[in-house]
N, CA, C and O atoms as a MOPAC input file, in Angstrom:
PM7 MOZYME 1SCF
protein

 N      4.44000 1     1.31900 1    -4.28000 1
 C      3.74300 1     2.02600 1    -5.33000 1
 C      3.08700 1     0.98900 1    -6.23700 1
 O      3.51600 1    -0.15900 1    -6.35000 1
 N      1.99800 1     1.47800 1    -6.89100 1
 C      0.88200 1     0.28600 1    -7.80100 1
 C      1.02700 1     0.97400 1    -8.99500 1
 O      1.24700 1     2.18300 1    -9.06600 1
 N      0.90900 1     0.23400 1    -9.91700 1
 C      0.53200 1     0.49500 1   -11.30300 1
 C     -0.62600 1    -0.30600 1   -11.68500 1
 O     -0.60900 1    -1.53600 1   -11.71900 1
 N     -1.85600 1     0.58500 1   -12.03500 1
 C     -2.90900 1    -0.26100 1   -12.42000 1
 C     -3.13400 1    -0.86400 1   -13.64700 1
 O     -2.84400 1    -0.28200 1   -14.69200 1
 N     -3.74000 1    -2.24200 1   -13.61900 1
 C     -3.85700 1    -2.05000 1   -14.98500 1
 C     -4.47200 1    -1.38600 1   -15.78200 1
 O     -3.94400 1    -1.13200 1   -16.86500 1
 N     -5.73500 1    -0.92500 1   -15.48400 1
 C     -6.79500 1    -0.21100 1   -16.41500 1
 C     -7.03100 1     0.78000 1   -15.32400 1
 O     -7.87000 1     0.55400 1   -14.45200 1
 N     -6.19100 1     2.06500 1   -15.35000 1
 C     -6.46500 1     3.31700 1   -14.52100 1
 C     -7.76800 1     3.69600 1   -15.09700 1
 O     -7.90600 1     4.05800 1   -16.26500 1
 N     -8.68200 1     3.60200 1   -14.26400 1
 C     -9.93900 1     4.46300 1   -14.11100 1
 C    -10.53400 1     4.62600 1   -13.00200 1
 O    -10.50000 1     3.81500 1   -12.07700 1
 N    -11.28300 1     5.96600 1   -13.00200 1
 C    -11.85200 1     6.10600 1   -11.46000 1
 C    -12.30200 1     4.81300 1   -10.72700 1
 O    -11.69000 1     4.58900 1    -9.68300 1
 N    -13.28500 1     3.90100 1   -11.09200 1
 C    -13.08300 1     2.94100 1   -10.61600 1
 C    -12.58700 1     2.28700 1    -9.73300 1
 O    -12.83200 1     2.22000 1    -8.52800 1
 N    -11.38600 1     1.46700 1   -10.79300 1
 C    -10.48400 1     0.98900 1   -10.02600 1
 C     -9.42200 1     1.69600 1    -8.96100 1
 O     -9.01700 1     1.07600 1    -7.97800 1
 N     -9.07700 1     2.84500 1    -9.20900 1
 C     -8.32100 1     3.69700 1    -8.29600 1
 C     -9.23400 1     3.71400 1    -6.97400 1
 O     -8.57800 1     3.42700 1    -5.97200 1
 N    -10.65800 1     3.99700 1    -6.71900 1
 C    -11.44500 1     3.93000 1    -5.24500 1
 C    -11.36600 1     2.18500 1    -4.88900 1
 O    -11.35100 1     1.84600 1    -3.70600 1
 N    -11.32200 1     1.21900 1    -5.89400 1
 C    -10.98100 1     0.10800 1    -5.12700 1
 C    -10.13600 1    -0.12200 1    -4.38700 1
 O    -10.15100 1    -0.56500 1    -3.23800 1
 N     -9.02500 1     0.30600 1    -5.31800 1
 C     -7.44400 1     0.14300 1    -4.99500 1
 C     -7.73900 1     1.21200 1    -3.06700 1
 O     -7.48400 1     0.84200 1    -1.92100 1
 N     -8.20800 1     2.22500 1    -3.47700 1
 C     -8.04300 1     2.90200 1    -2.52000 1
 C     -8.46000 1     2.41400 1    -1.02000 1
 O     -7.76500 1     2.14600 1    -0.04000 1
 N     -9.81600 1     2.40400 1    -1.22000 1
 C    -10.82100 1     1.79200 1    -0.25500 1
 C    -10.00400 1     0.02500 1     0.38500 1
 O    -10.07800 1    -0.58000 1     1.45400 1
 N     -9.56700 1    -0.14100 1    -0.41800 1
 C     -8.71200 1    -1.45400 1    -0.12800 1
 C     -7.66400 1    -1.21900 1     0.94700 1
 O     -7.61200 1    -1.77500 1     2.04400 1
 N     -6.83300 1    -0.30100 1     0.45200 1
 C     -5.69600 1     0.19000 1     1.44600 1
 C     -5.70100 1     0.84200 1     2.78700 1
 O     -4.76900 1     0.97400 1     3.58000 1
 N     -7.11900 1     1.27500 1     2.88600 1
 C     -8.07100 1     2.15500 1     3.50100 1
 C     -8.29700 1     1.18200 1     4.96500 1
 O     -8.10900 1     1.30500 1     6.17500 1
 N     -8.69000 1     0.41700 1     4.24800 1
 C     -9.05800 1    -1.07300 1     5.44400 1
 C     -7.66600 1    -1.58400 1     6.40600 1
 O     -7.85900 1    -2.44200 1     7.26900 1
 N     -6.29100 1    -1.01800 1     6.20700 1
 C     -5.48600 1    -1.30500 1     6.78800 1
 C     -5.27400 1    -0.49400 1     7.80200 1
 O     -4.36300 1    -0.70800 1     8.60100 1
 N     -6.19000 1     0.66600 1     7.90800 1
 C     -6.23100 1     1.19600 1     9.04500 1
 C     -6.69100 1     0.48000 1    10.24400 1
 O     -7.78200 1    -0.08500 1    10.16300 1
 N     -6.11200 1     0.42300 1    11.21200 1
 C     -6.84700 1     0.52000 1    12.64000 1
 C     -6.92100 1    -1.19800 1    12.54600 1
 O     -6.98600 1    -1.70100 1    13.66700 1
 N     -6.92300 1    -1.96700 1    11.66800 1
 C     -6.96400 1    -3.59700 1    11.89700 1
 C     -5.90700 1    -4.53100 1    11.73000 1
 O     -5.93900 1    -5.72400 1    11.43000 1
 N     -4.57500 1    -3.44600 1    12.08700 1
 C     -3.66800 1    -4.19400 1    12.14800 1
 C     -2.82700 1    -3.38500 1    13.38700 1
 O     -2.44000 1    -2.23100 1    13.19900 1
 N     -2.55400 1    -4.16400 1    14.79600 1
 C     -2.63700 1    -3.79700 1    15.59400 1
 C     -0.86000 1    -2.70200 1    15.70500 1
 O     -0.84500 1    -1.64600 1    16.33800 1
 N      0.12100 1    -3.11900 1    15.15000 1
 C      1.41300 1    -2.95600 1    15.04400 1
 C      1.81600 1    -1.94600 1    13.77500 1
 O      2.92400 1    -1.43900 1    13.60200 1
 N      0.93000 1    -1.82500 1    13.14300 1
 C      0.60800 1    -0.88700 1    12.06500 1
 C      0.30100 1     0.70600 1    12.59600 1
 O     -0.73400 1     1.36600 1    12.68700 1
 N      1.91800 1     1.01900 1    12.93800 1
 C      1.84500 1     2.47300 1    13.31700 1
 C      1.14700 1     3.62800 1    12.53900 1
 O      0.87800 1     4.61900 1    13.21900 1
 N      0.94700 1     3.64500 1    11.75100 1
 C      0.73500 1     4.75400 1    10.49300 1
 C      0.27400 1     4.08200 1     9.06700 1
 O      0.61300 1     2.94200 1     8.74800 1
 N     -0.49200 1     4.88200 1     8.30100 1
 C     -0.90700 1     4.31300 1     6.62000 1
 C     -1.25900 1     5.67100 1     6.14200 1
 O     -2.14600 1     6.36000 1     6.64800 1
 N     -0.43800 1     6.05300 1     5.03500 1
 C     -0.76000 1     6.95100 1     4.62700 1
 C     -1.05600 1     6.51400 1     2.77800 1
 O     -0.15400 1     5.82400 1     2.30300 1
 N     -1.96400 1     6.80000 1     2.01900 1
 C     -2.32000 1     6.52300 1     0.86800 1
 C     -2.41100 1     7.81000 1    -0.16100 1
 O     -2.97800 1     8.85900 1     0.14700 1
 N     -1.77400 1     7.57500 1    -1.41700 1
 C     -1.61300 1     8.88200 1    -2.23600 1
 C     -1.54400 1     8.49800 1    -3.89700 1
 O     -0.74700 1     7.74100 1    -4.45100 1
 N     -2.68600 1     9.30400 1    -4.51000 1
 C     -3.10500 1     8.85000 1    -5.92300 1
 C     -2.18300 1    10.02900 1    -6.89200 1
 O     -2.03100 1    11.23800 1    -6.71700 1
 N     -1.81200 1     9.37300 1    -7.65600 1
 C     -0.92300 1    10.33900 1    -8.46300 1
 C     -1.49400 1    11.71400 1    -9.22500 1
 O     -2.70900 1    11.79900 1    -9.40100 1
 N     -0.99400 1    12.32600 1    -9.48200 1
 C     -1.98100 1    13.54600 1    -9.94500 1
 C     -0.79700 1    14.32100 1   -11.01000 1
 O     -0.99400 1    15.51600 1   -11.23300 1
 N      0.34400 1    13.69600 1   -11.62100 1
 C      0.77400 1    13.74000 1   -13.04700 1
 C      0.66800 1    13.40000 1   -14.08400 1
 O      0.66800 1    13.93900 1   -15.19100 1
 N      0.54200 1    12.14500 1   -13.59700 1
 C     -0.14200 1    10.90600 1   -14.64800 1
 C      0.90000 1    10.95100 1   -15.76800 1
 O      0.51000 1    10.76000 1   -16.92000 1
 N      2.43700 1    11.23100 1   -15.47700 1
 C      3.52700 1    11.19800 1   -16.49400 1
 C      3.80400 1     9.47400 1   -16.64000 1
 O      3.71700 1     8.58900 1   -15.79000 1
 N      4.09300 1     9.43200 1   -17.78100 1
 C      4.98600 1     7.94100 1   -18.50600 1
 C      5.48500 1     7.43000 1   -17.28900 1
 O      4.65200 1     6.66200 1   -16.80600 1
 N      6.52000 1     7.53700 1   -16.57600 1
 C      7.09300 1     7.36500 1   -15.29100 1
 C      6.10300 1     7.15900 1   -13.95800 1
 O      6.51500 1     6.55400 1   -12.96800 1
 N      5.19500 1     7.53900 1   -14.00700 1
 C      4.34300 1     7.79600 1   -12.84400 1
 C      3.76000 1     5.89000 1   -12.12500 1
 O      3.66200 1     4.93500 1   -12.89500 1
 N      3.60500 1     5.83200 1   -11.31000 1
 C      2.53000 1     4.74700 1   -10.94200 1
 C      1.38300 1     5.71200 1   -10.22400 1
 O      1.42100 1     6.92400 1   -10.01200 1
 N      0.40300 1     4.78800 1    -9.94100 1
 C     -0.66300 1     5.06900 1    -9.83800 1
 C     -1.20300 1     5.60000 1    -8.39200 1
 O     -1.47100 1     6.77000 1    -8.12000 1
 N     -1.27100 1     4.80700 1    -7.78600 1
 C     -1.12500 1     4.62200 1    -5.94000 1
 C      0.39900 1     4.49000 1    -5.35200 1
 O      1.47100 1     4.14000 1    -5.84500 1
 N     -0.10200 1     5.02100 1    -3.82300 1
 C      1.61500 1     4.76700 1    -3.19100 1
 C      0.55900 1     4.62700 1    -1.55600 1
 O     -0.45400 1     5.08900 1    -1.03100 1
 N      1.57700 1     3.73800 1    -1.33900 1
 C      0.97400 1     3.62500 1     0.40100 1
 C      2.31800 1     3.50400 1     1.29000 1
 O      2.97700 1     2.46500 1     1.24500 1
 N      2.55400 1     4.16800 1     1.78200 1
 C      3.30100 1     4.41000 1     2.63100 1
 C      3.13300 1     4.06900 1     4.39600 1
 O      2.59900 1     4.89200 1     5.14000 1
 N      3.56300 1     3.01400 1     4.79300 1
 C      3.25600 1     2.34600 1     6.20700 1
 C      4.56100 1     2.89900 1     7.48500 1
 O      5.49000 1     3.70500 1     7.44200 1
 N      4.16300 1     2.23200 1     8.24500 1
 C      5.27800 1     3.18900 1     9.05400 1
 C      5.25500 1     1.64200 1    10.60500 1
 O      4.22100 1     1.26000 1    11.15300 1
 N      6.59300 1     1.13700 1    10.89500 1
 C      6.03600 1     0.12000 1    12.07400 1
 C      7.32200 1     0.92600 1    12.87300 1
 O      8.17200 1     1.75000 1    12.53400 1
 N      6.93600 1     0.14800 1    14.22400 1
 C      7.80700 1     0.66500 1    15.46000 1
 C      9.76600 1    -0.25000 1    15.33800 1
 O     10.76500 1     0.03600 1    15.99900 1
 N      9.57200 1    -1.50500 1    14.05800 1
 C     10.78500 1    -2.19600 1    14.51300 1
 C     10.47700 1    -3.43700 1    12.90700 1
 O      9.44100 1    -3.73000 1    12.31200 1
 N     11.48900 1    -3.73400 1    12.76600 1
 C     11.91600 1    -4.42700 1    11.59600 1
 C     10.79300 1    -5.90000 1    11.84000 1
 O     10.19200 1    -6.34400 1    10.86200 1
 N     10.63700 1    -6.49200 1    13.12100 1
 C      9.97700 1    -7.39900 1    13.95100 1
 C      8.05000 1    -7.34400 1    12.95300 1
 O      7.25200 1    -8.14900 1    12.47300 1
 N      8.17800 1    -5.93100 1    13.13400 1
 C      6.78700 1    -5.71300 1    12.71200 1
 C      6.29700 1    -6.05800 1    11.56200 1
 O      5.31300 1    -6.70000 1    11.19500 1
 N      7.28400 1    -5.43900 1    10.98500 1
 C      7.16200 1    -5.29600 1     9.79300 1
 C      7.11800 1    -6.83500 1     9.09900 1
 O      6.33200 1    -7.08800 1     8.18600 1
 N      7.70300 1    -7.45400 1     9.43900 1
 C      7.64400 1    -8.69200 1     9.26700 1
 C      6.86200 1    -9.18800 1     9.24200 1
 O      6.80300 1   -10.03400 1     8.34900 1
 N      5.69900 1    -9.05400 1    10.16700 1
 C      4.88100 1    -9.61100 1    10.96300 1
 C      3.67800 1    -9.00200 1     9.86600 1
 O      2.51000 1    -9.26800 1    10.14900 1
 N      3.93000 1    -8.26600 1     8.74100 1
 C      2.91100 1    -7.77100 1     8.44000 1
 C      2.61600 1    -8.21300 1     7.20100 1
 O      1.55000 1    -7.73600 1     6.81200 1
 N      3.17300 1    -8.99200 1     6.36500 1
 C      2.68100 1    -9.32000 1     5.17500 1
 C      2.28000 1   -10.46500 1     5.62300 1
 O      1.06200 1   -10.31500 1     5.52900 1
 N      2.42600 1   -11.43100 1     6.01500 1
 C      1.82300 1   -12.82500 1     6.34800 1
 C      0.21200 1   -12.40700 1     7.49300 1
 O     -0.45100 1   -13.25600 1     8.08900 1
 N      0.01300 1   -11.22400 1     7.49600 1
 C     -0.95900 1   -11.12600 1     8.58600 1
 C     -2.55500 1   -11.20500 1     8.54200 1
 O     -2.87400 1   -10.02100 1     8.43500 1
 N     -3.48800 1   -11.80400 1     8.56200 1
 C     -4.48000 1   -11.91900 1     8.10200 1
 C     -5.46100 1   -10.78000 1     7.85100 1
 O     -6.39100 1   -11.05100 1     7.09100 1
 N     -5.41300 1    -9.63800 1     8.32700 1
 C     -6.27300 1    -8.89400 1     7.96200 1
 C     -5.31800 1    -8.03700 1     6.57000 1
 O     -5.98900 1    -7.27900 1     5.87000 1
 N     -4.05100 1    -8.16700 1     6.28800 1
 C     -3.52900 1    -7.79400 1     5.05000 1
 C     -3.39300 1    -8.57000 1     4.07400 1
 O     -2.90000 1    -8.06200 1     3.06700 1
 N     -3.73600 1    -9.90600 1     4.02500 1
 C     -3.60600 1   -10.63200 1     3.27900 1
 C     -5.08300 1   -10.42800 1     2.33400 1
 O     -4.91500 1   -10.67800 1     1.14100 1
 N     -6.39300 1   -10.03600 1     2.70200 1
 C     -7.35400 1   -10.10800 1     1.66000 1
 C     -6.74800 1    -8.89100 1     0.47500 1
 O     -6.74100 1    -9.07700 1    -0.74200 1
 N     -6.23200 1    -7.56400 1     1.21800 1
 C     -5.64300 1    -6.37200 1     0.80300 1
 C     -4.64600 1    -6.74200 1    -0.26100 1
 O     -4.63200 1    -6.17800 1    -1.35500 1
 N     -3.92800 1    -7.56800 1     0.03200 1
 C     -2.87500 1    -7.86500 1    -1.21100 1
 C     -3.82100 1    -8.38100 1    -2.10300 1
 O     -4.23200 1    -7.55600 1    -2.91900 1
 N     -4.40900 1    -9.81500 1    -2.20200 1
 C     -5.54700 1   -10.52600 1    -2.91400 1
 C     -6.12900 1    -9.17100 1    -4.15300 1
 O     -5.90600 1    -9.21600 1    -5.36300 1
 N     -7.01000 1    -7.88400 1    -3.31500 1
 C     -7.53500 1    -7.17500 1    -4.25900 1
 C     -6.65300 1    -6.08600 1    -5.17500 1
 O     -6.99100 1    -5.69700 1    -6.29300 1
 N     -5.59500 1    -5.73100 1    -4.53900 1
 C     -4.32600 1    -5.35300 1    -5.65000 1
 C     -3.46300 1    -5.76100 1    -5.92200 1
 O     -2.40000 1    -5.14500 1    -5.99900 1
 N     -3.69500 1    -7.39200 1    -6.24900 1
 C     -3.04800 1    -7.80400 1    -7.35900 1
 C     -3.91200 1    -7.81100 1    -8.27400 1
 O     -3.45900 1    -7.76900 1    -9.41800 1
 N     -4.77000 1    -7.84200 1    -8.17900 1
 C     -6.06400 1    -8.14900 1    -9.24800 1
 C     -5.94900 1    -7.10300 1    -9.60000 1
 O     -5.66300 1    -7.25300 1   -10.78800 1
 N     -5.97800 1    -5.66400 1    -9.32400 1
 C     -6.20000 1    -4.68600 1    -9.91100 1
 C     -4.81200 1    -3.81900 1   -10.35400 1
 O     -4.97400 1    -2.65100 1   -10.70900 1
 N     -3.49400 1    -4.37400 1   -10.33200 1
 C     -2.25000 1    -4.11600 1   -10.49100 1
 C     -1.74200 1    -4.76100 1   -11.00300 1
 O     -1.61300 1    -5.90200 1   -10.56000 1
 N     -1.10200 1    -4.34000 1   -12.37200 1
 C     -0.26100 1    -4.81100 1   -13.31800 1
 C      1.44700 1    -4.98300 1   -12.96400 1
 O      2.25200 1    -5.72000 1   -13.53400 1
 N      1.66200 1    -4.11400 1   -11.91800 1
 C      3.15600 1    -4.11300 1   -10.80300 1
 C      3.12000 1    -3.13500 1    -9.58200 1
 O      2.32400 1    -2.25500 1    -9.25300 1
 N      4.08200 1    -3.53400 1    -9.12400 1
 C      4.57200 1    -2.88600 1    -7.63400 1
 C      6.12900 1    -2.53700 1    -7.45600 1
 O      7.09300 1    -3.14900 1    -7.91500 1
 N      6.10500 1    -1.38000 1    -6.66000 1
 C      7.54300 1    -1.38000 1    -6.55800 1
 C      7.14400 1    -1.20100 1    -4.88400 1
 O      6.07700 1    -0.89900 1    -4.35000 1
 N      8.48200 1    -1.52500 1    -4.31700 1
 C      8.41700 1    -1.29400 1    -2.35200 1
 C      9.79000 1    -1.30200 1    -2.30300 1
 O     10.59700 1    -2.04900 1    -2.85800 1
 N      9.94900 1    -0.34100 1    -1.54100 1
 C     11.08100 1     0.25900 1    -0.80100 1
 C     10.80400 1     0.42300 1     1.07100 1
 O     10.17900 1     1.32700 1     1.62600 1
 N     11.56000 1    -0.87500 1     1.78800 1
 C     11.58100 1    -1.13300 1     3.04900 1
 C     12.74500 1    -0.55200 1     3.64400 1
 O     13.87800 1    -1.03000 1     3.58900 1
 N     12.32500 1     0.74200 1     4.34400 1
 C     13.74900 1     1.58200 1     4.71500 1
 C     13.79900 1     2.33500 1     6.63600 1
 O     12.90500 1     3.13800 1     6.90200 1
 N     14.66500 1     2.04900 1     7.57600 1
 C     14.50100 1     2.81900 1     8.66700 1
 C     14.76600 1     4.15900 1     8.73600 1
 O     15.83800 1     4.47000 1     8.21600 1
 N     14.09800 1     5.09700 1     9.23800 1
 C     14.54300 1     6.08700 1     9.72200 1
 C     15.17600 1     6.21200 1    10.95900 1
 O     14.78100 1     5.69700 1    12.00500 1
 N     16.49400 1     7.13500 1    10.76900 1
 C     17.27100 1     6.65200 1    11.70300 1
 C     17.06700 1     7.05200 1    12.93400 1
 O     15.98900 1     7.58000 1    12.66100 1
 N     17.19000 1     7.26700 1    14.15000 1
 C     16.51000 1     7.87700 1    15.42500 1
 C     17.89500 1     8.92900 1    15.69300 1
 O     19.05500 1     8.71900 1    15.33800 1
 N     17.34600 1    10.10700 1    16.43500 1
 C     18.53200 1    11.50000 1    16.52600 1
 C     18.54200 1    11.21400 1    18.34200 1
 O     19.23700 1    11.91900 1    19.07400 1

Protein backbone atom coordinates (compact mmCIF):
# COMPACT_ATOMS: atom_id res chain seq x y z
CA UNK A 1 0.00 0.00 0.00
CA UNK A 2 1.32 3.84 -0.92
CA UNK A 3 0.71 6.87 0.77
CA UNK A 4 1.18 9.82 -1.42
CA UNK A 5 2.62 12.66 -0.70
CA UNK A 6 0.51 15.27 -2.36
CA UNK A 7 -2.77 13.12 -3.25
CA UNK A 8 -4.02 14.61 -6.38
CA UNK A 9 -5.44 13.33 -9.50
CA UNK A 10 -2.25 13.71 -10.91
CA UNK A 11 -0.13 11.99 -9.05
CA UNK A 12 -2.53 9.03 -8.31
CA UNK A 13 -2.56 8.28 -12.62
CA UNK A 14 1.27 8.37 -12.20
CA UNK A 15 1.41 6.26 -9.36
CA UNK A 16 -1.08 4.25 -11.33
CA UNK A 17 0.15 4.10 -14.87
CA UNK A 18 3.48 3.18 -13.12
CA UNK A 19 2.16 0.00 -11.56
CA UNK A 20 0.33 -0.57 -14.74
CA UNK A 21 3.71 -1.22 -16.56
CA UNK A 22 4.25 -4.30 -14.37
CA UNK A 23 1.99 -6.02 -16.33
CA UNK A 24 3.03 -8.53 -18.85
CA UNK A 25 7.03 -7.38 -18.42
CA UNK A 26 7.80 -9.37 -15.83
CA UNK A 27 7.84 -12.82 -16.93
CA UNK A 28 7.12 -14.75 -13.31
CA UNK A 29 4.70 -12.10 -12.34
CA UNK A 30 1.56 -14.22 -12.12
CA UNK A 31 -1.07 -11.56 -11.50
CA UNK A 32 -1.14 -7.41 -10.65
CA UNK A 33 -3.98 -6.18 -9.47
CA UNK A 34 -4.04 -2.17 -8.62
CA UNK A 35 -6.70 -0.31 -6.35
CA UNK A 36 -7.15 3.55 -5.49
CA UNK A 37 -8.81 4.22 -2.30
CA UNK A 38 -12.21 5.65 -2.42
CA UNK A 39 -12.63 6.60 1.60
CA UNK A 40 -10.03 8.76 1.83
CA UNK A 41 -10.36 8.17 5.89
CA UNK A 42 -7.29 9.37 8.32
CA UNK A 43 -6.27 5.62 8.25
CA UNK A 44 -6.54 5.12 4.59
CA UNK A 45 -3.38 4.95 2.10
CA UNK A 46 -3.72 5.81 -1.16
CA UNK A 47 -2.86 2.94 -3.74
CA UNK A 48 -2.58 -0.87 -3.04
CA UNK A 49 -1.07 -3.31 -5.57
CA UNK A 50 -1.50 -6.54 -4.93
CA UNK A 51 0.95 -9.19 -6.93
CA UNK A 52 0.52 -12.76 -6.90
CA UNK A 53 3.94 -15.29 -7.90
CA UNK A 54 3.86 -19.12 -8.37
CA UNK A 55 6.73 -19.69 -5.30
CA UNK A 56 8.67 -17.68 -2.66
CA UNK A 57 11.79 -18.17 -5.51
CA UNK A 58 9.84 -15.55 -7.48
CA UNK A 59 9.11 -13.43 -5.54
CA UNK A 60 12.45 -12.87 -4.75
CA UNK A 61 13.43 -12.59 -7.96
CA UNK A 62 11.23 -9.63 -8.21
CA UNK A 63 12.39 -6.65 -6.51
CA UNK A 64 15.96 -6.71 -7.79
CA UNK A 65 14.40 -7.17 -11.39
CA UNK A 66 14.98 -4.70 -14.00
CA UNK A 67 11.88 -3.93 -15.48
CA UNK A 68 10.58 -3.23 -11.60
CA UNK A 69 13.20 -1.40 -10.59
CA UNK A 70 12.33 1.98 -12.78
CA UNK A 71 8.60 1.27 -10.98
CA UNK A 72 9.98 1.53 -7.52
CA UNK A 73 12.31 4.74 -8.69
CA UNK A 74 8.75 6.57 -9.66
CA UNK A 75 6.93 5.68 -6.28
CA UNK A 76 9.23 6.65 -4.19
CA UNK A 77 9.22 9.93 -5.60
CA UNK A 78 5.70 10.14 -5.43
CA UNK A 79 5.25 8.32 -1.86
CA UNK A 80 5.71 9.59 1.40
CA UNK A 81 5.45 5.53 2.77
CA UNK A 82 4.66 1.99 2.12
CA UNK A 83 3.41 -0.74 3.92
CA UNK A 84 3.84 -4.68 2.26
CA UNK A 85 2.59 -7.63 3.54
CA UNK A 86 4.42 -10.90 1.81
CA UNK A 87 2.01 -13.80 2.58
CA UNK A 88 1.26 -17.60 0.94
CA UNK A 89 -1.86 -18.87 0.29
CA UNK A 90 -2.08 -22.10 1.40
CA UNK A 91 -2.91 -24.85 -1.36
CA UNK A 92 -6.30 -27.32 -0.41
Amino acid sequence: MFKLLDKNKINIEKAVNALKSLKGNIDFLRSVEIGVDITESDRSYDIILTTEFDNQEDLNKYGPHPNHLPVVKIIKSLCSGSIVVDYEIPKH
